[in-house]
Structure formats: structure tokens, C-alpha cells
DOTORTOR-746233 format. One line per 10 residues: number of its first residue (from 1); for each residue x, y, z of C-alpha. Coordinates in steps of 0.05 Angstrom, whole numbers, always signed. Example, Ala and Ser with C-alpha at 12.3 -4.5 7.8 and 13.67 -1.06 7.14 Angstrom:
% DOTORTOR-746233
1) +246 -90 +156  +273 -21 +143 .
***
This chain:
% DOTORTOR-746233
1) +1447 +2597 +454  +1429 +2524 +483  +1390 +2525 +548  +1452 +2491 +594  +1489 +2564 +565  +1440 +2606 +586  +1428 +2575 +657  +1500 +2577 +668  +1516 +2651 +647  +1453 +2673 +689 .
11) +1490 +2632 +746  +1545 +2674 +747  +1503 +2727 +747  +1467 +2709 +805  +1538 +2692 +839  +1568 +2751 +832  +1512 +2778 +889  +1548 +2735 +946  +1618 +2753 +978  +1635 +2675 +963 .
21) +1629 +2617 +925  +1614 +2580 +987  +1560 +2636 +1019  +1523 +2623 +953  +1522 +2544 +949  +1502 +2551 +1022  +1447 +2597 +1008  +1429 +2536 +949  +1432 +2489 +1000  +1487 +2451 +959 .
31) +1559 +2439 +965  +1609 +2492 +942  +1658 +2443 +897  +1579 +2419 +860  +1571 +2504 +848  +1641 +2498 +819  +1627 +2443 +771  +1560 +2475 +746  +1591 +2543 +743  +1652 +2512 +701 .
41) +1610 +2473 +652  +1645 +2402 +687  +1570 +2383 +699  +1503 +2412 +666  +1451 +2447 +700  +1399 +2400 +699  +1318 +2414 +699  +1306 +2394 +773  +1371 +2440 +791  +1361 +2495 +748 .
51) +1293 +2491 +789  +1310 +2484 +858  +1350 +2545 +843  +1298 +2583 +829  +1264 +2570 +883  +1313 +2581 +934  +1332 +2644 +913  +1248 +2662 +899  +1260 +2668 +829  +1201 +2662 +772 .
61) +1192 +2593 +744  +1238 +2586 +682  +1285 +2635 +697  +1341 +2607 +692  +1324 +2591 +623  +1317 +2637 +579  +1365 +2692 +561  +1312 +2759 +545  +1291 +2750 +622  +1343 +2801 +643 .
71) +1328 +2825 +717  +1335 +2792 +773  +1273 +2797 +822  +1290 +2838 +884  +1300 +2782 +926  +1361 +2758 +887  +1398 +2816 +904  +1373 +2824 +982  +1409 +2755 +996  +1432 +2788 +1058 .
81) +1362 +2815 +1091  +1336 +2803 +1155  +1281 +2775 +1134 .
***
């Protein structure tokens, strides 16, 4: 499986934490019709996304990218903390 693949299948994973498409590109910090577009394979998930991702949801460096990384740190799913 090719990298863009894997980043978007572990994208839906992550998505399917949020209520919304919309509460999740606002937790990204980027528009819901761009989530849309990555989810759907219209546009790639590109290095600097892929990382900005990672970071905003506190994710381990290279996450995204490879496919035997299974869990999700903690803070993936407690999205809705009051932290």
C-alpha cells in the first residue's frame, strides 16, 4: 500500500472520533470541503499536511504513514477533554 493510501485510510480513522466532518477540520484548523477532498482521494495528503495533522491532534511523528502503527495515542480519542 502507497503512503497517500495509508494516510488517507488512517484519516478516516481518526474521523470517525468527531460527531462531524466539520468539528474535525475545525479541530485541524482547516476547512471542512479541504477534509472532504483529502478524505475522498480529490487531493493527496501531502508531507507538510500529513504533518500538521499530527501535530494537532498530538500524534507521534510519522503516523500517519505507515500502516503497522495501529493505535491511536490517547489524545486522539479525548478530542472532547477539558483540557
Amino acid at each position: 500500500m502507497e503512503v497517500t493510501e495509508i494516510r488517507r485510510k488512517k484519516l478516516a480513522q481518526l474521523a470517525g472520533n468527531y460527531k462531524s466532518r466539520s468539528e474535525f477540520a475545525k479541530k485541524l484548523n482547516i476547512e471542512a470541503n479541504y477534509l472532504y477532498q483529502l478524505q475522498k482521494g480529490i487531493r493527496n495528503i501531502s508531507e507538510k499536511t500529513a504533518r500538521n495533522i499530527e501535530n494537532k491532534l498530538k500524534l507521534s511523528h510519522l503516523w500517519l504513514d505507515f500502516d503497522d502503527l495501529i493505535e491511536e495515542p490517547k489524545a486522539a480519542y479525548n478530542h472532547n477533554s477539558k483540557s
